[in-house]
N, C-alpha and C positions, 0 to 999 in steps of 0.2 A: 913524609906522611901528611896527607892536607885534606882536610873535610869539606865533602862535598854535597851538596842539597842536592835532593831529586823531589820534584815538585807534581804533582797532577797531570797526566797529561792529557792533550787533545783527544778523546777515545772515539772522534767522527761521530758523524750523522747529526752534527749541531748541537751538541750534548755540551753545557757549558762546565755542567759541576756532575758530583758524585757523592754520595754517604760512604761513606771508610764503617765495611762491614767486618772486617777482622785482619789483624796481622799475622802471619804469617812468622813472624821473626820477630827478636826480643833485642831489649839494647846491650850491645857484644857477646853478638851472633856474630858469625863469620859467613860471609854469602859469597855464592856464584854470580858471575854473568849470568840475567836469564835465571836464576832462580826464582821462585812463586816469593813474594814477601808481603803483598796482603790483597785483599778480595774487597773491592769498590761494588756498590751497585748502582748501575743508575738509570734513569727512565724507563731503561727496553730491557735492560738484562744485568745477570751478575759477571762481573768480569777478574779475571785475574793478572795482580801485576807484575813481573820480570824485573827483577834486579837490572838496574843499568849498569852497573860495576861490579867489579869484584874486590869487595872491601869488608869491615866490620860495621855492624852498624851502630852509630855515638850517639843518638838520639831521637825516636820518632815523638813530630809536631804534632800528632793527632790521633785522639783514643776513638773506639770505634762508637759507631753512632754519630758523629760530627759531620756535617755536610762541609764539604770541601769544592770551592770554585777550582777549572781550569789555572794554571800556573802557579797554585799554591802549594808551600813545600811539606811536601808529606814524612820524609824521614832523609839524615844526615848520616854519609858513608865514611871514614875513614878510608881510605884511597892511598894506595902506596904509590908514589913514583907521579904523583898529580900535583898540577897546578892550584895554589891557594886560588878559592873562589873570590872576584873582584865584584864588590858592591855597584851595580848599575854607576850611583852620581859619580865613582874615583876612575872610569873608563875614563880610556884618552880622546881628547878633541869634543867631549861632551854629549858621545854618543852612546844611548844603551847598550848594553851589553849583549847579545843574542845568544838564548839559554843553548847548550850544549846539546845537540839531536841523542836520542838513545839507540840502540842498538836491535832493537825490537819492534822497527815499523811504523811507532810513535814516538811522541813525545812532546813535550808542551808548545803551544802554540810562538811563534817569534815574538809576537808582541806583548806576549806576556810576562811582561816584568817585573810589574807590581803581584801584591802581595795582600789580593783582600781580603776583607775579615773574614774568618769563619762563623758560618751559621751555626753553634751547638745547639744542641740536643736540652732544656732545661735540667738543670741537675748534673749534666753530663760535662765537668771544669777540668782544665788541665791537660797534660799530656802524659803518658810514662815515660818516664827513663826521662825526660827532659833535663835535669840535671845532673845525669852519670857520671860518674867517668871524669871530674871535674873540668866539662867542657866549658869555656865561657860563653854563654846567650848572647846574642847579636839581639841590639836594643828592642826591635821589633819582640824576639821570643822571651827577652826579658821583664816586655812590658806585658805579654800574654801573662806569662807567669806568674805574676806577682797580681794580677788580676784575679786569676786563676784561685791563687793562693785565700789573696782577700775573700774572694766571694766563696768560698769552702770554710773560712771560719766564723764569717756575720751569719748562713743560715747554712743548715744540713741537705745533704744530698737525697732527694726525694726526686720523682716524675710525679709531672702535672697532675696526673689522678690521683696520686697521694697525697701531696698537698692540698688541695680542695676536700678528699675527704678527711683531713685533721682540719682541716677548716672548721667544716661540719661540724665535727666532734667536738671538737671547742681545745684539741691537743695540739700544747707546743711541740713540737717538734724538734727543738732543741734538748727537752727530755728523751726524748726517743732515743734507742740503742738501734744503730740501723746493722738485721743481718744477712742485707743482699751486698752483691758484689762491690768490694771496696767499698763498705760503710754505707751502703745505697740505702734507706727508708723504705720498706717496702708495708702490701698492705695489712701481712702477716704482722707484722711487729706491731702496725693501730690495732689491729684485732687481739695481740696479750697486752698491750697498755690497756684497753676497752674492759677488758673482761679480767684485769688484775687486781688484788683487795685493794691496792694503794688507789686507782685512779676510782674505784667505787667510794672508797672513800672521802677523795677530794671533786664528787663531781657536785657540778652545779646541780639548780631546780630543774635543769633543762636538760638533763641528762639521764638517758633512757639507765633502770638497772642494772646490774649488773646480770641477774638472772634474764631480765628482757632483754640485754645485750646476745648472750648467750645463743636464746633459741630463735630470736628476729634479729639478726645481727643486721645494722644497717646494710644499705646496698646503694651506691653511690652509682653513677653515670662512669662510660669509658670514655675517655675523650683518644681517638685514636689519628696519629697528625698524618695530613694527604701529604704524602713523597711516593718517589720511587713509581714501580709501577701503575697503581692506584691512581696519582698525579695526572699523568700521564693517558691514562685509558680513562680517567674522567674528560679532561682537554679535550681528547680525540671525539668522546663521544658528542659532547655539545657543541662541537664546530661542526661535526658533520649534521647533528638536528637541526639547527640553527642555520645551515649555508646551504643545503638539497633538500628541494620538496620529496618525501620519500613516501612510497606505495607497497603494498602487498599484495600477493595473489599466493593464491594457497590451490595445491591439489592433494586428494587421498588416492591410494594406490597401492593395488595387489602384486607384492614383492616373493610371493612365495618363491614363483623361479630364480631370483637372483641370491634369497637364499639357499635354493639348493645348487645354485651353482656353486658357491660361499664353500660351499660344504666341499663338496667336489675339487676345487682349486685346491683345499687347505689336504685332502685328501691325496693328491697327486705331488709323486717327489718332487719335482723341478720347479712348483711353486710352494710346498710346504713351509720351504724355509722364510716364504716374505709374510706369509699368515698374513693374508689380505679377507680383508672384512667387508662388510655393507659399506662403513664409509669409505674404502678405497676404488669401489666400485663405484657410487655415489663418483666421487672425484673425475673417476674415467669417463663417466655418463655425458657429467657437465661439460669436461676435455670437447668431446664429441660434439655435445650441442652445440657449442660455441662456433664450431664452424657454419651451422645453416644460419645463426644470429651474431655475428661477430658484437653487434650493437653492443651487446651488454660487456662487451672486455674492453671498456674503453673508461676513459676520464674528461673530464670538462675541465679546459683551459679558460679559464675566468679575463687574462692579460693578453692573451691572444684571441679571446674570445673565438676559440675555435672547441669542437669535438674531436678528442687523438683517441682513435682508437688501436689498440695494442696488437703487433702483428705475432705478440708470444703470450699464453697463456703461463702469468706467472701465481699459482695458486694460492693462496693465503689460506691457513688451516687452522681456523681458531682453538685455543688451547688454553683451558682451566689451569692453573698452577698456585700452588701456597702463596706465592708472591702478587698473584691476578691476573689479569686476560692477558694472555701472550698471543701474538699470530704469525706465527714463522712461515715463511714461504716457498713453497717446492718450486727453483726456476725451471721455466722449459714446463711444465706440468704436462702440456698437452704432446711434446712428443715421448713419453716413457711411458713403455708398457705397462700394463695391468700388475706385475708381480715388482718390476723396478718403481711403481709409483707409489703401491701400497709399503714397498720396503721404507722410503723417503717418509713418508707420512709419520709412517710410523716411530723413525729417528729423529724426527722436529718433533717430535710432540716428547719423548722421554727426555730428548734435551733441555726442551722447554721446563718442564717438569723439575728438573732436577739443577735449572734457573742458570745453563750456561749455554745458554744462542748467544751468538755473538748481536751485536747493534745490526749489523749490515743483515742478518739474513730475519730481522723484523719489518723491512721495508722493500719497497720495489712491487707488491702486489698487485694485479691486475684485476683480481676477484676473489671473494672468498670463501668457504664453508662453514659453517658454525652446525658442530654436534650436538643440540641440547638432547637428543634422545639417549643420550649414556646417563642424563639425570631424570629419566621416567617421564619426561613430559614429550607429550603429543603434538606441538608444533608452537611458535611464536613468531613475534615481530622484529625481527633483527635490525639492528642499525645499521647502517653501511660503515665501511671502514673509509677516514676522510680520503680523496683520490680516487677511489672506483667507483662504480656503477652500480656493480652487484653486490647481495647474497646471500647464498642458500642455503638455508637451515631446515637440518634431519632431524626428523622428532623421532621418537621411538617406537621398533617394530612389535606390535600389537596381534596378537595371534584371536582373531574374531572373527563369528560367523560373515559370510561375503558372499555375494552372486557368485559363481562361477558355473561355466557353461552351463546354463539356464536352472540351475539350485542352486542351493543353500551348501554352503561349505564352510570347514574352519580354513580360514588362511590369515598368512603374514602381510600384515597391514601395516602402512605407515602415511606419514602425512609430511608433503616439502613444503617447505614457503619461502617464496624469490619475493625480498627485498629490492626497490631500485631508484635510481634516481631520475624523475620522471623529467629531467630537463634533457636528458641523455636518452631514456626508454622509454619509447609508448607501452602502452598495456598490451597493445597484440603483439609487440615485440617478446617481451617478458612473460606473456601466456604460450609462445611459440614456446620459448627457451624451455617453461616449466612443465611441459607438455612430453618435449621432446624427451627432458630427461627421464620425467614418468614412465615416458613408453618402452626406453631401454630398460629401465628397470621391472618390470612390470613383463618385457619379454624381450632378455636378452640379445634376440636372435634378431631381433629391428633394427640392430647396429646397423646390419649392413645395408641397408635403403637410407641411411644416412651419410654413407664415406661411398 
């Protein structure tokens, strides 16, 4: 029986590190190959990680919440019938050791053989299980440990916003009985220290009543830390402000026939099941346009100083989620039918949603869509997504009086706005585009003077 580390692995798309979002498994568990044993998030999406052995588990390095670099060891297997792990410097002839590939596609990069620090989480010290099973610590987890150890008994376990507000309040915090998760200080606990006889008792001049505690409880700031997605769709967006001079043009547009197409589609068996909507139609429109202005499905090579324009419409479909902006991409966009495209759309976005896109299908985009009209707004200013050109944002369909055939009528109104990169797209390029799509929508049956 010999213990073996499994370490972070490379999860592609230049993703160096990850937050350890939850474990999966506890120390001696007994695992599969390929069994789930915990859920990393990072940059683009939440990911799940597969056992590389089939062993027990003696000890994981890291509680959830810790940001974890590439090559660094996340948990220790008991391994029947395996080779004792050799420390990099005891290799023969003085050369690194090359980490063991896993059996699941990844696995840590070759030259990762150090062992850098872990970023925690303040408040967030230690590991579980770390000393099970009386395994002995290799110096490195010995000296985490007992660091660990240290700084859990010089001050209590609190996050940032708690501590600043016992700041405030003038409370030690070493008083505090903390009863979040393992001992954690939370802000419920300042709030019965605040408002108990004892700390009315001993409070300073400076300290609100106890009965003003009560009905104006203080209210401190959130202080809430940039990682993970957020990180990441900040970055994107000010590179893309900052590196393309970017323009709008905006049209409004009488969509009632493509609502009742809408209707009719969802209506009829052989498309009922893909329950295709405005924006799936929306998507087809743009497919379409794309071919009389290919201009806008393109990217600017800054190193080649050339314009590549894209011979595949690969669609980007922006996507609100708890986590934040996600934009998963439908490849091929423009050759899949109207019922195959809106079915796609519609499974990037619940996957999105429910925060397991893989890394690979967040990137590769050629153009994109943003729906703000699901959040009642009538039309904005979209940022590009960095690498393309375009894109087009759906405000919401608005049922209001409208010309039609020379009166006054209620119809379905909406408003597009093509965002673009005016290094890439003139204005008449990008009024063609927004034009074209208008006109399909607005009267389905103009497709065909287009293809």
């Amino acid at each position: 029986m010999a213990v073996k580390d499994f370490a972070l692995p490379d999860l592609g798309e230049g993703l160096t590190e990850s937050e350890l979002v939850s474990w999966k498994v506890a120390v001696g568990d007994s695992v599969r190959l390929n069994q789930i044993i915990a859920e990393v998030e990072t940059a683009k999406a939440l990911v799940e990680l597969p056992a590389p052995y089939d062993g027990r588990v003696s000890r994981l390095y890291v509680e959830p919440g810790v940001t974890v670099a590439v090559g660094e060891p996340l948990v220790a297997f008991e391994v029947a019938g395996a080779e004792p792990e050799t420390a990099p410097a005891a290799a023969s002839g003085g050369q690194a050791e090359v980490p063991e590939p896993t059996l699941v596609g990844y696995g840590a990069r070759p030259d990762a053989t150090s062992r850098p620090v872990r970023r925690a989480r303040p408040g967030l010290t230690g590991a579980p299980g770390a000393a099970s099973h009386g395994q002995t610590a290799s110096p490195i987890a010995s000296t985490a440990i007992a660091a660990a150890t240290a700084a859990a008994a010089e001050r209590p376990r609190a996050t940032p916003p708690v501590r600043r507000l016992a700041r405030e309040r003038g409370i030690d915090l070493a008083t505090v009985t903390g009863t979040g998760e393992r001992g954690l200080v939370t802000r419920q606990d300042l709030d019965a220290v605040t408002t108990s006889p004892r700390m009315s008792e001993t409070s300073g001049a400076n300290r609100l009543p106890v009965a003003a505690a009560t009905t104006a409880p203080a209210r401190g700031d959130t202080r809430i830390p940039i990682r993970g997605v957020r990180k990441a769709t900040a970055e994107a967006m000010v590179r893309s402000a900052f590196s393309a001079p970017q323009a709008t043009v905006f049209v409004t547009v009488d969509v009632t026939a493509t609502s009742q197409l809408v209707e009719r589609l969802r209506a009829r068996t052989e498309t009922a099941e893909a329950r295709p909507g405005l924006l799936a139609v929306v998507a087809k429109a743009l497919c379409l346009a794309i071919r009389r202005t290919p201009d806008v499905n393109a990217r600017w090579d800054d190193t080649a100083q050339e314009i590549v324009q894209s011979g595949a419409v690969h669609l980007g479909i922006a996507a609100a989620t708890p986590r934040g902006l996600l934009v998963p991409v439908v490849r091929d966009a423009d050759l899949l039918p109207l019922p195959e495209l809106a079915a796609a759309i519609r499974s990037l976005a619940e996957t999105a949603r429910a925060g397991r896109t893989a890394p690979a299908d967040l990137t590769g985009g050629t153009i994109t869509i943003t729906n703000v009209g699901v959040f009642g707004v009538d039309a904005g200013t979209p940022i590009l997504t960095p690498g393309e050109a375009a894109i087009l944002a759906l405000g919401a369909v608005r049922r209001q009086p409208w010309e039609h055939d020379g009166a006054i009528a209620l119809r379905d109104v909406v408003t597009l706005a093509l965002s673009f990169d005016h290094r890439i797209v003139d204005g008449q390029q990008a009024s063609r585009l927004l034009s074209d799509v208008g006109r399909i929508l607005h009267d389905p049956g103009s497709v065909l003077a287009l293809v």
